[in-house]
C-alpha positions as CSV (number, residue, x, y, z in Angstrom):
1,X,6.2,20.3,8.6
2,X,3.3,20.6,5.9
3,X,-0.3,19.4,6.9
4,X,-0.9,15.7,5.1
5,X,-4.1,15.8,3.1
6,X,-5.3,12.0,3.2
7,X,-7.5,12.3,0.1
8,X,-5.3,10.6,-2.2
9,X,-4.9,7.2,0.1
10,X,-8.7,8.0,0.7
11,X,-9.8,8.1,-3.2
12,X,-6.7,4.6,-4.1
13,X,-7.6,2.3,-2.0
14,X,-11.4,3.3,-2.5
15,X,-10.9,1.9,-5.9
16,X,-9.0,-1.0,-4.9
17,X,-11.0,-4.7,-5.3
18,X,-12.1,-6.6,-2.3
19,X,-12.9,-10.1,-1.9
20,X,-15.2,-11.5,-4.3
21,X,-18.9,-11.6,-5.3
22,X,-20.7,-13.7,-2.1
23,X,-21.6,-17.0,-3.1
24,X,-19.3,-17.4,-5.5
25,X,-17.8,-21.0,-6.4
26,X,-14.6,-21.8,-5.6
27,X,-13.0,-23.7,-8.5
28,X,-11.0,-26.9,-6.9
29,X,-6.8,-26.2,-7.8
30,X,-7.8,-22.6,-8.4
31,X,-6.6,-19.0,-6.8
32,X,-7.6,-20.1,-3.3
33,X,-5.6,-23.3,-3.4
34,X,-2.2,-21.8,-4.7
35,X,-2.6,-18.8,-2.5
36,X,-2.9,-21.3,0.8
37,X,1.1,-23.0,-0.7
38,X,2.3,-19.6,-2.0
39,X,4.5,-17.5,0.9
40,X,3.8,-13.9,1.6
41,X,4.8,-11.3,0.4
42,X,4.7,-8.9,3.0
43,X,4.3,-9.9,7.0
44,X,2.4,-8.2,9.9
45,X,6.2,-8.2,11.7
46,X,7.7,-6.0,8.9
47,X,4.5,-3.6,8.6
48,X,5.4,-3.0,12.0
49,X,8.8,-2.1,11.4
50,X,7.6,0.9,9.3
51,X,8.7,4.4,10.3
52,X,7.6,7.7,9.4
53,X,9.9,9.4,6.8
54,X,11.4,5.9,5.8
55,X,12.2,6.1,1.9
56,X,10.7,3.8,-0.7
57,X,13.7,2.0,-0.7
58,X,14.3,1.5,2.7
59,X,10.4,0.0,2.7
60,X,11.5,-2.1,-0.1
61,X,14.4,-3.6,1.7
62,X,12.4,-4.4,4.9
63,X,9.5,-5.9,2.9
64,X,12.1,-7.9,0.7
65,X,9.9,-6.9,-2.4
66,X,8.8,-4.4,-4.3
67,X,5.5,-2.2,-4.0
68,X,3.3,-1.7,-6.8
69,X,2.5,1.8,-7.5
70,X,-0.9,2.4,-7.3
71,X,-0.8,6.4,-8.1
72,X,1.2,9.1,-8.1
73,X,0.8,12.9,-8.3
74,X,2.3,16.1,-8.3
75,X,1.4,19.0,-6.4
76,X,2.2,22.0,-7.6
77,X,2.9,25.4,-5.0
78,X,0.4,27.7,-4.5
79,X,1.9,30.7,-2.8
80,X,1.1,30.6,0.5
81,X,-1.2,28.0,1.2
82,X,0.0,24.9,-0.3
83,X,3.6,23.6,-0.7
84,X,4.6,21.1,-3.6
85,X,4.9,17.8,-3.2
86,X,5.0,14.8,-5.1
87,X,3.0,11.8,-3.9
88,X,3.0,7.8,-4.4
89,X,0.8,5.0,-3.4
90,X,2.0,1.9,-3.1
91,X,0.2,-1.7,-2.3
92,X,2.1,-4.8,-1.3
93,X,-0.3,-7.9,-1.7
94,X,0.1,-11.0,-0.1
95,X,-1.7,-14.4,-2.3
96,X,-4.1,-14.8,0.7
97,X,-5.5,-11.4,0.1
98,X,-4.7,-9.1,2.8
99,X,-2.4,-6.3,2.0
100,X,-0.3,-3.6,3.0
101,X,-0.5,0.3,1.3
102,X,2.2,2.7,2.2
103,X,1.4,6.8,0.9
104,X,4.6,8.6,0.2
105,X,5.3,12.4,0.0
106,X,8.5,13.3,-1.4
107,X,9.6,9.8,-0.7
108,X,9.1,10.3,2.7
109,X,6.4,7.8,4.3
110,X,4.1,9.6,5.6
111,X,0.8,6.6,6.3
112,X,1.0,3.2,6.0
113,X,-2.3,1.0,6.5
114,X,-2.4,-2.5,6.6
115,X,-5.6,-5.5,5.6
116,X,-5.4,-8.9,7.5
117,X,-1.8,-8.9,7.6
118,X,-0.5,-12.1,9.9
């Protein structure tokens, strides 16, 4: 099994929003009101169902939905020291905000992290 190098989760979800500017007004009817009648999308039960090596598709059936991609690469070999690989990040994200973002190698799960998932 090849060593995981977290810098690609590390440098996506760095770049990825959260929450919003402090003080700012909430508009009455706005995102906060149809997020509170809107169901989620992904659940802290089915993060927790999650296992290593589980396919895109497999997390896509648990979840019910599908992820949105946030990057992709490919590695290519270098003799020796690194194998190839090919690597996706994907985000589910729930109208209340929180989230979950699985990282997969070869369609393999290899880290899946989760944000205020109920």
């Amino acid at each position: 099994m090849r060593a995981f190098a977290p810098w690609p989760l590390i440098v996506a979800l760095s770049l990825l929003p959260f929450g919003c500017a402090p003080g700012a007004p909430e508009r009455p009817g706005g995102a906060a009101a149809s997020a509170r009648r809107e169901p989620p999308v992904v659940t802290l039960a089915e993060y927790r169902r999650l296992r290593p090596r589980m396919t895109y598709l497999s997390v896509r059936m648990v979840v019910g939905a599908p992820g949105e991609e946030l990057a992709s690469n490919y590695e290519p070999t270098i003799r020796g020291v690194l194998p190839s690989g090919f690597r996706r990040i994907y985000i589910w994200k729930n109208p209340d905000g929180s989230s979950m973002t699985v990282l997969f190698e070869d369609d393999a799960l290899v880290l899946a992290t989760q944000s205020d998932l109920r």
